[in-house]
MILO-363658 format. One record per residue (C-alpha): residue in one letter; x, y, z. Coordinates in steps of 0.001 Angstrom, whole numbers, plus 500000, padded with zeros to 6 digits. Layout:
BEGIN
{A {X Y Z}} ...
END
This chain:
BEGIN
{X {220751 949879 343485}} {X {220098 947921 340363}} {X {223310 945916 341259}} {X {221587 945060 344518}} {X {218278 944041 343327}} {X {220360 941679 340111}} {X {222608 939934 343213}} {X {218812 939266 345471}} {X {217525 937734 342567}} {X {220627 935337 341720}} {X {220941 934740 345702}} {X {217034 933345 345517}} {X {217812 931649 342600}} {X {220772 929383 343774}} {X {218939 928975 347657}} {X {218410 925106 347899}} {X {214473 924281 347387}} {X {214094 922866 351040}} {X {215768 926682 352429}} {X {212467 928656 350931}} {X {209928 929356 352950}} {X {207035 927215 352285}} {X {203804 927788 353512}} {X {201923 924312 352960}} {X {204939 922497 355149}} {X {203113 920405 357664}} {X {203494 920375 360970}} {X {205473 916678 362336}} {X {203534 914962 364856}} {X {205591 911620 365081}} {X {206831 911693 368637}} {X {205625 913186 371845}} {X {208465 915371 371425}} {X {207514 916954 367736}} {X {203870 917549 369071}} {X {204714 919044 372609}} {X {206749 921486 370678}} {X {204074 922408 368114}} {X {201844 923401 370544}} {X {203378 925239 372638}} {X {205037 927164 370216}} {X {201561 927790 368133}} {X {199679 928376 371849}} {X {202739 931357 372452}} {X {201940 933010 369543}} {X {198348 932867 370015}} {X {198869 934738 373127}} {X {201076 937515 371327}} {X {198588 937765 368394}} {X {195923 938522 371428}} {X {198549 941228 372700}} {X {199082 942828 369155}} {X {196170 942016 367582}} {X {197990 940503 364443}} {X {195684 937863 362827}} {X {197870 935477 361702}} {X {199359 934882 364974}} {X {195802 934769 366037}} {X {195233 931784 363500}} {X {197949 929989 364970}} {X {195263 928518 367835}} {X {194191 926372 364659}} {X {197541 925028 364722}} {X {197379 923885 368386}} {X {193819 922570 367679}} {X {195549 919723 365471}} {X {197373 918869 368356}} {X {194704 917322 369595}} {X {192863 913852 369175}} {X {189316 914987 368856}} {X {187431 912054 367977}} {X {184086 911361 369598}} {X {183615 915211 369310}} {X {180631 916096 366612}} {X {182468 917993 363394}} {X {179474 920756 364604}} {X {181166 921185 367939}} {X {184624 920186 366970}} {X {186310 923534 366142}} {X {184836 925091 369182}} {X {185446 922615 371556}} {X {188735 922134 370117}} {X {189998 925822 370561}} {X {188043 925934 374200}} {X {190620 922648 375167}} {X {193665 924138 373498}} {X {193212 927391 375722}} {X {192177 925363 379073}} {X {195215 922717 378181}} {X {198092 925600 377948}} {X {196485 927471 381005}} {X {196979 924375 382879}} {X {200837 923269 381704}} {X {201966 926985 382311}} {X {200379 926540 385977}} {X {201794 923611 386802}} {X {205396 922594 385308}} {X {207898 924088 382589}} {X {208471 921475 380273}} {X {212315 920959 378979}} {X {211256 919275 375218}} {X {214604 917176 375836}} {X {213045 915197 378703}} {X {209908 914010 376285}} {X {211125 911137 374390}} {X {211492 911535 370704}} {X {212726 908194 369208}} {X {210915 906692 365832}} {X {212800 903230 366751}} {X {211503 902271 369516}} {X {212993 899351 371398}} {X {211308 895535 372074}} {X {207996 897592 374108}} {X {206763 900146 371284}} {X {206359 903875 372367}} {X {202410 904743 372661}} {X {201744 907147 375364}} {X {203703 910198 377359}} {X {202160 911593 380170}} {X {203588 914741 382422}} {X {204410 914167 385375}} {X {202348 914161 388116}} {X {199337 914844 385635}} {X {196930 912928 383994}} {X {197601 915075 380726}} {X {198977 912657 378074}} {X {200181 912373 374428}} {X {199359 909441 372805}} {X {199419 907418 369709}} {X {196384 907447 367488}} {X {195418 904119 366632}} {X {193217 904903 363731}} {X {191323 907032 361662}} {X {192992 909736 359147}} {X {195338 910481 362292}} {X {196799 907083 362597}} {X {200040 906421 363845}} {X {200163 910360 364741}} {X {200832 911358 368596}} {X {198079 913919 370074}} {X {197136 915033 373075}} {X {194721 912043 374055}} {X {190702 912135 374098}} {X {190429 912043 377746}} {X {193245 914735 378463}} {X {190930 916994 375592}} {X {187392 915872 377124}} {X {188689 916617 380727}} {X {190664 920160 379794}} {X {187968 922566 381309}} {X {188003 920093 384822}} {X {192020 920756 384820}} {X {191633 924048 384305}} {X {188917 924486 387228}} {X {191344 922023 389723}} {X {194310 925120 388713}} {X {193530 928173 388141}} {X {193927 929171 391637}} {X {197620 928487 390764}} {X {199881 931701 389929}} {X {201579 930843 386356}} {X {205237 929673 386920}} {X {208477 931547 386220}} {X {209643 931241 382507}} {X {206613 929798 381271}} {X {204100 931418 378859}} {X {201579 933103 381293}} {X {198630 930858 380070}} {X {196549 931768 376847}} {X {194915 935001 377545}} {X {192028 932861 379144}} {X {189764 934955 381241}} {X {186480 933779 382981}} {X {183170 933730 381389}} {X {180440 936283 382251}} {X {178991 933690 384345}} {X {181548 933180 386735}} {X {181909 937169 386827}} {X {178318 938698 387208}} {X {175940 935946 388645}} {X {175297 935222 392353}} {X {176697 932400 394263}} {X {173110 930589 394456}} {X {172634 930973 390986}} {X {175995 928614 390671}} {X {174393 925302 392953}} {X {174847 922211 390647}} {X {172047 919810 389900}} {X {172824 916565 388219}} {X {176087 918168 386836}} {X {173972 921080 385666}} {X {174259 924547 387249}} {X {171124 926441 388561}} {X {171325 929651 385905}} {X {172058 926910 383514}} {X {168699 925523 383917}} {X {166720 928809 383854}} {X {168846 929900 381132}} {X {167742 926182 378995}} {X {163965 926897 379872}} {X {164226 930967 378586}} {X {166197 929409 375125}} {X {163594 927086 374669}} {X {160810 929418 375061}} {X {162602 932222 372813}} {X {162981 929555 370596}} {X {159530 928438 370107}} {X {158670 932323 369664}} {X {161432 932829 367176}} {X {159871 929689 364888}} {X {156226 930833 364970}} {X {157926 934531 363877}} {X {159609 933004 361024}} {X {156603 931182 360340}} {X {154564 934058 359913}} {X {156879 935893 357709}} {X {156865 933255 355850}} {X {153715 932579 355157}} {X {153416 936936 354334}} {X {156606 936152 351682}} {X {154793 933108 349907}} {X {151687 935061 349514}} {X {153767 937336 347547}} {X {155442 935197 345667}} {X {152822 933007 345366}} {X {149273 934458 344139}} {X {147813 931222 342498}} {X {145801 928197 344285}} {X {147815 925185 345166}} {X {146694 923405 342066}} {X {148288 925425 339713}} {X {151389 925971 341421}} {X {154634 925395 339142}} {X {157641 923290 340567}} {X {159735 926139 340851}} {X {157128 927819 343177}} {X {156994 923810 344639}} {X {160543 924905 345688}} {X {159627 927615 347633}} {X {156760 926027 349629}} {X {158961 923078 350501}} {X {161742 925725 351914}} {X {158771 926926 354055}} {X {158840 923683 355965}} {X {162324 922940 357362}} {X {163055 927005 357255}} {X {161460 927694 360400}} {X {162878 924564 362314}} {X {166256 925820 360847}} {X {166248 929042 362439}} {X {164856 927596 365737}} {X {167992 924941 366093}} {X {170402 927751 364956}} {X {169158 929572 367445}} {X {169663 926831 370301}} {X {172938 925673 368980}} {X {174052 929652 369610}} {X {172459 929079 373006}} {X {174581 926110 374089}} {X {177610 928180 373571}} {X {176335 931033 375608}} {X {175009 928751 378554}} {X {178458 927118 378740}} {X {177346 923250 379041}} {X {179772 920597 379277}} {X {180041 917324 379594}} {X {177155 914819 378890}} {X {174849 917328 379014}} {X {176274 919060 376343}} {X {177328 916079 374625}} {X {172870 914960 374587}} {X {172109 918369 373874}} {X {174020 918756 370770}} {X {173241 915112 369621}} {X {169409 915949 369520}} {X {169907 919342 368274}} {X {172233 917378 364989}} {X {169790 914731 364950}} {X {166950 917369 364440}} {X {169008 919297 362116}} {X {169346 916308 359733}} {X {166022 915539 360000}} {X {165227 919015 358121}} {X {167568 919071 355967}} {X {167078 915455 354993}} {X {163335 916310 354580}} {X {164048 919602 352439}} {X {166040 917588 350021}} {X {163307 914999 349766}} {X {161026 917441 349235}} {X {162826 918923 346535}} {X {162968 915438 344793}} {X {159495 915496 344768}} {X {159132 918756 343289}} {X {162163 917480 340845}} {X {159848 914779 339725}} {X {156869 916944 339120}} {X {159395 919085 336740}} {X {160424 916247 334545}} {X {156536 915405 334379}} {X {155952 918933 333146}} {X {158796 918781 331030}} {X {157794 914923 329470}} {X {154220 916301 328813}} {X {155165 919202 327161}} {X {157281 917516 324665}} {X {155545 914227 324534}} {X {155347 914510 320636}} {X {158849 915579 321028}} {X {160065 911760 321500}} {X {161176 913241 324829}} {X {163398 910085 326382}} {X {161579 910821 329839}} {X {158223 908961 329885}} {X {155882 907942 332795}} {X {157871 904587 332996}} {X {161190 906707 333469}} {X {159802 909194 335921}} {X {158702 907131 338457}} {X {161952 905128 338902}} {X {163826 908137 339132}} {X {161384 910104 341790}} {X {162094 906424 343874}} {X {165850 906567 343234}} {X {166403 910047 344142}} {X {163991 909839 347479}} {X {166550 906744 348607}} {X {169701 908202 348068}} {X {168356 911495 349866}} {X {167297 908877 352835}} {X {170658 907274 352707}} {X {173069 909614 352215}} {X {170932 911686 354912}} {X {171495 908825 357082}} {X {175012 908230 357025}} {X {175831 911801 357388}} {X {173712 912581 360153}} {X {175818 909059 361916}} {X {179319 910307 360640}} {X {178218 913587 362206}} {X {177756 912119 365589}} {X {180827 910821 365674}} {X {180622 907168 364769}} {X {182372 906212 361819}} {X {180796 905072 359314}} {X {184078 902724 357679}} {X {185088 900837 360945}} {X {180835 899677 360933}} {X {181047 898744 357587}} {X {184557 896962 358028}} {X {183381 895601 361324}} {X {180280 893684 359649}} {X {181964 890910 358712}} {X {180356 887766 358032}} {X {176767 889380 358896}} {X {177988 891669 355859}} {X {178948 888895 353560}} {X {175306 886726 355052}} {X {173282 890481 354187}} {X {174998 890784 350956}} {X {174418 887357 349926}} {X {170489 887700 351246}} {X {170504 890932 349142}} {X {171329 888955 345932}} {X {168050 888134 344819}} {X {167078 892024 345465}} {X {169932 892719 343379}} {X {169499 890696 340442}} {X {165786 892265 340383}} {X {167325 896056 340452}} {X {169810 895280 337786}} {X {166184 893713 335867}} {X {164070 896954 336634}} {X {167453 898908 334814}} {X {167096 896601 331845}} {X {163570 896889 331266}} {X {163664 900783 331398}} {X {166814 900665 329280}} {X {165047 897744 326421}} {X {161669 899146 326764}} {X {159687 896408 326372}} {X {156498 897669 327081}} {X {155967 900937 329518}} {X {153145 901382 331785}} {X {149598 900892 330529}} {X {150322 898397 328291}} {X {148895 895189 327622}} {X {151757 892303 327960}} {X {151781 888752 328296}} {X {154284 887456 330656}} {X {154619 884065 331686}} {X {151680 882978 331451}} {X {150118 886306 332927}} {X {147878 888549 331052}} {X {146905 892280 332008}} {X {147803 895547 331846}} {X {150864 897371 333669}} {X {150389 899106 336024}} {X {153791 899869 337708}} {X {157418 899115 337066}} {X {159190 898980 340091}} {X {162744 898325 342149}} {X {161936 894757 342649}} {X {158393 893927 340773}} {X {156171 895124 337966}} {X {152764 894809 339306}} {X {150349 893869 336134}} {X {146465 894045 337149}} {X {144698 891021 335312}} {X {141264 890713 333377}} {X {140256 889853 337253}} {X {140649 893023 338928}} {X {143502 891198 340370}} {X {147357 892507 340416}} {X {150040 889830 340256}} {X {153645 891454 340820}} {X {156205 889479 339095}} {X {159777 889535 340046}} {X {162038 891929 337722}} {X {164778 889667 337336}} {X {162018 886787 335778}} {X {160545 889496 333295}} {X {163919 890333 332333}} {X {164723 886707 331306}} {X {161059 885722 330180}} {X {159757 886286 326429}} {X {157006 889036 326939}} {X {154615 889713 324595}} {X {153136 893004 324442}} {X {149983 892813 323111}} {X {149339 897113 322750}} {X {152172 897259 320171}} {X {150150 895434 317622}} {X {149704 896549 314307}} {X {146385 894712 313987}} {X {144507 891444 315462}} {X {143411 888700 314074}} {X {139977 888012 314177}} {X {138738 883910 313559}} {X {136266 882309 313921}} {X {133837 878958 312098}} {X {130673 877506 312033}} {X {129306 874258 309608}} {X {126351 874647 307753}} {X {123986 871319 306909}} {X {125326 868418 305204}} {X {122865 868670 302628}} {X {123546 872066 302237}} {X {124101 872402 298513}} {X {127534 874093 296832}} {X {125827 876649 295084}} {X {124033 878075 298625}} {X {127647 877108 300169}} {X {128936 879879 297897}} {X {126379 882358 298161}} {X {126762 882180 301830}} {X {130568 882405 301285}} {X {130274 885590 299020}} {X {127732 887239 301512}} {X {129587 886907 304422}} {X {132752 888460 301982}} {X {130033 891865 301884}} {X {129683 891916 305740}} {X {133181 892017 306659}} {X {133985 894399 303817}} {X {131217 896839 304711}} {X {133112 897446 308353}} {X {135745 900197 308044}} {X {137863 898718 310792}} {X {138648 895687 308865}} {X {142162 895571 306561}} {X {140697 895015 303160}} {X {143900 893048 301771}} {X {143871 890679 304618}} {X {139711 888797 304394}} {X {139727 885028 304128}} {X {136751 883113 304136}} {X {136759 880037 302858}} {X {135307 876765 302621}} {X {137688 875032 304824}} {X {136077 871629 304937}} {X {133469 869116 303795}} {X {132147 865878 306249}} {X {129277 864133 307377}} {X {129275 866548 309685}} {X {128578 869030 307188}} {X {130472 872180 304993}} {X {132571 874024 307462}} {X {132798 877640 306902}} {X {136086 879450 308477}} {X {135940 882868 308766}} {X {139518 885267 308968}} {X {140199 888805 308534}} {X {142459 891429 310121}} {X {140799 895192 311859}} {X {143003 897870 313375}} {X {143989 897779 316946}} {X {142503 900352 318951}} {X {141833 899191 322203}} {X {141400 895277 323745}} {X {137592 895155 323284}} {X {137686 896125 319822}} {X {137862 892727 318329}} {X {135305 891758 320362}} {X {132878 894371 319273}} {X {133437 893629 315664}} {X {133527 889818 316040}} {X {130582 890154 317634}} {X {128788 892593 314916}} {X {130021 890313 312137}} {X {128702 887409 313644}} {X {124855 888638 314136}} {X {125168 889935 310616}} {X {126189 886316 309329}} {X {123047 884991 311427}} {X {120585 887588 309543}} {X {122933 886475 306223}} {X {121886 883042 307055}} {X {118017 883856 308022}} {X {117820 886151 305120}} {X {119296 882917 302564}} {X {117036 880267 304764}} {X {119911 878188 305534}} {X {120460 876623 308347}} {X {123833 875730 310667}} {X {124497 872452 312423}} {X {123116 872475 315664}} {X {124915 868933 316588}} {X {128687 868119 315673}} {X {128134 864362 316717}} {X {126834 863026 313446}} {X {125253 859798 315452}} {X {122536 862790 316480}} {X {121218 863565 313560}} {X {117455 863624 313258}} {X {117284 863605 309488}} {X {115431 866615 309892}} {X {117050 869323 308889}} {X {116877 868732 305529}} {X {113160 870080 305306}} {X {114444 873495 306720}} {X {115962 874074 303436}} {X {113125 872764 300879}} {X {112065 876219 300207}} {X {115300 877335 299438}} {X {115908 874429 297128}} {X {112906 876134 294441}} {X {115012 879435 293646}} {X {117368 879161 290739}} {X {121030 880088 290516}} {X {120628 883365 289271}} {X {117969 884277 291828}} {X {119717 883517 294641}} {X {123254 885355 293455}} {X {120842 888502 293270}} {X {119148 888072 296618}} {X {122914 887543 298219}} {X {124280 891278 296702}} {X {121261 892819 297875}} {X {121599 891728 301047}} {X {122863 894712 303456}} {X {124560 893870 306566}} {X {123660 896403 309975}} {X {127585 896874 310468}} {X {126586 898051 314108}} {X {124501 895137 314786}} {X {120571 895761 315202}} {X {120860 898711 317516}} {X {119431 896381 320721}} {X {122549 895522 322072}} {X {125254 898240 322771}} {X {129077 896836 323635}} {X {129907 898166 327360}} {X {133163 900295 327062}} {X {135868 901046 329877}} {X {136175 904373 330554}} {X {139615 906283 329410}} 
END
């Protein structure tokens, strides 16, 4: 015994590679011949797996199904429709002729007039070339010859199987043809009678089943769901969005099952099923989009959560990807639901040619302001509420989109500038500032003496150090220049940038203080810059001043206290955050 089992295992060993049984070899399908052959052979031992009941002779109708040039045939329908033809097809060749596989030509050389089609004889069944597609260059059983199977089968199945042949594929009649009466069986454009009763009943079930489901689910959310819409988390999100399509799903299963049952063929079935897939997509396309959204409403959970976290998700980021995911749902949701009607999607895009290479060159400018959008979200220039300056353009933004970032101006007024430009242009953000500069000058009289130029200079140095929001280190005030226009005062310090209006405020505080500085001293300011205008007045505006000594009026400047807030009459309108 152990003799035997040592010379089996040297025998395997030494057996050529291409003598073991493989069970990935493909089937040949490169003449008539080679594909005759494989079908009948996988459509006989269908029929014995039916007789013995062993499966993988029963699997073997897959075998004849690839046999067949289904194109034009919806991949929903496709395996079905395929194994209904295979059936019908062998029904009809055992009925009619018993093929000798010598007489089918075989040659891969063919002469001066190529070999593309074989057709038996006296038939209109046919084997022919594929021209393309992931079959090309293959020979199957052509698209008509598969799209016409169940009208062969209905001309011959009157017809006693001949002598020798395979005795058809176990095919027996439907129900239909069994159990329902002869008036039930009247056609009406192409459609029978019980066909049409039996459409009306589905869709009626149908819209029962879907108001059902949408009552059950409405009893599951509540479960699930015990808090107001409001409040509801994105994973709960998820399950109200599978409320929507879930019903419409179950309905169009349901209908689909119900197209098998009622037998249709032809057109009919062909414009039933398309609206049915069309429908389908729809839902499924609008579940996914709805789960973006609820996607989205996760990462802004998530980014406010860990906003102090330097999460890398902010409310620039967020935005861009909701919009990017909701297009490639609606793309991708597109082309599938066309592949899945049988168009393909390749021989359009091959076949646009030069209104391709016209779009693509339209779709440059669009392209060049996507690739900007990307930059700007990858550099970061400024994010959305900020205050930029952009060509000219001043505001705040307000969104960064696929093309534009809109920016709403001082105006009320939103200019959208293309991508592509604010990716080339030199923006300035103005929110990212440390601090602002605040400046400003006024001239006092010409006869305006140094000593009161001085004591004005020193009191206005009090005022702007009194206010909290100024930089201490960074106060200039200086005497900037003398003229016959008179001694002009410039005035420059730094505050901390809160919001936009801030300088204002202060600028505005500091200056009322300087006038009360000024009132308080009894000095006076130019009124008139054109020195041909002066009056010669103004020097009497100043006699009294002229009496108090040096000492006097270096006291009365450090006792002077500034408001800081103004004089309480005016209050600065602010924005609300």
């Amino acid at each position: 015994m152990r003799f035997l089992v040592l010379f089996f295992i040297f025998f395997n060993s030494i057996l050529p590679q291409d003598q073991k049984l493989n069970p990935l070899e493909a089937n040949k399908f490169e003449t008539p011949r080679e594909t005759f052959v494989v079908f009948i052979k996988a459509m006989n031992d269908y029929k014995k797996g039916l007789e013995t009941k062993d499966q993988k002779l029963l699997n073997e109708l897959d075998t004849a199904v690839r046999c067949l040039n289904l194109e034009g045939i919806s991949y929903l329908l496709r395996s079905e429709k395929g194994r209904e033809a295979a059936i019908f097809l062998k029904e009809v060749i055992d009925r009619i002729e018993v093929v000798d596989p010598n007489s089918i030509p075989e040659t891969t050389k063919p002469p001066e007039v190529p070999l593309t089609k074989w057709t038996l004889e006296k038939t209109e069944i046919a084997i022919s070339i594929v021209e393309s597609g992931d079959r090309k260059n293959e020979f199957l059983f052509s698209r008509d010859t598969v799209y016409r199977a169940t009208e062969f089968y209905k001309k011959t199945k009157h017809l006693p199987f001949l002598k020798n042949s395979g005795k058809g594929a176990g095919y027996e009649d439907p129900w239909s043809e069994k159990y329902l009466p002869e008036f039930s069986k009247v056609k009406i454009f192409q459609v029978y009678l019980w066909q049409i009763f039996g459409l009306i009943i589905a869709i009626i079930l149908g819209l029962f089943l879907r108001v059902v489901t949408k009552f059950i689910s409405k009893i599951f959310l509540k479960i699930i769901i015990r808090v107001p819409d409001s409040k509801i988390k994105w994973k709960d999100r998820v399950i109200v969005f599978l409320d929507k399509p879930l019903s419409q799903l179950v309905i169009i299963g349901f209908w689909f099952f119900c197209l098998n049952i009622l037998d249709f063929e032809g057109a009919v079935l062909k414009f039933l099923s398309i609206i049915l897939q069309v429908w389908l997509s729809i839902n499924i396309v609008r579940f996914f989009y709805d789960l973006s959204l609820a996607f989205t409403e996760y990462l802004e959970q998530l980014s406010h959560e860990k906003r102090n976290d330097d999460f890398i998700l902010d409310s620039q980021v967020i935005p861009f990807i909701s919009r990017s995911t909701r297009i490639v749902v609606l793309i991708i949701g597109t082309l599938v639901t066309i592949q899945n009607l049988g168009i393909n999607i390749m021989s359009i895009l091959a076949g646009l040619g030069v209104g391709g290479l016209a779009f693509a060159l339209a779709a440059r400018d669009m392209a060049a302001n996507l690739f900007g959008s990307i930059m700007i979200l990858l550099d970061r220039p400024f994010k959305i509420g900020d205050q930029v300056f952009i060509n000219g353009i001043e505001g705040d933004v307000e969104e960064i989109g696929f093309r534009c970032t809109r920016v709403r101006t001082f105006n009320d007024s939103i200019v959208s500038i293309p991508n592509a430009e604010v990716a080339n242009a030199k923006v300035e953000n103005l929110s990212l500032r440390r601090k602002k500069r605040v400046h400003f000058s006024f001239h006092l009289l010409p006869s305006t003496k140094g000593v009161k130029v001085e004591a004005v200079l020193e009191g206005i140095k009090q005022i702007v150090l009194n206010y909290s929001e100024v930089k201490k280190e960074d106060i200039h005030i200086v005497l900037k220049s003398i003229s016959s226009l008179g001694s002009e005062i410039s005035v420059s310090f730094y505050c901390n940038f809160k919001d936009w209006y801030d300088d204002h405020i202060i600028k505005q505080n500091v200056s009322l203080d300087i006038l009360e500085l000024l009132d308080y001293l009894g000095i006076s300011m130019v009124e008139k810059l054109n020195e041909n205008e002066f009056d010669g007045n103004e020097n009497e505006k100043e006699e009294a001043l002229d009496e108090i000594s040096t000492e006097e009026l270096i006291d009365k400047v450090r006792k002077y206290k500034n408001h800081e807030k103004g004089f309480g009459i005016y209050s600065y309108p602010k924005k609300d955050k």
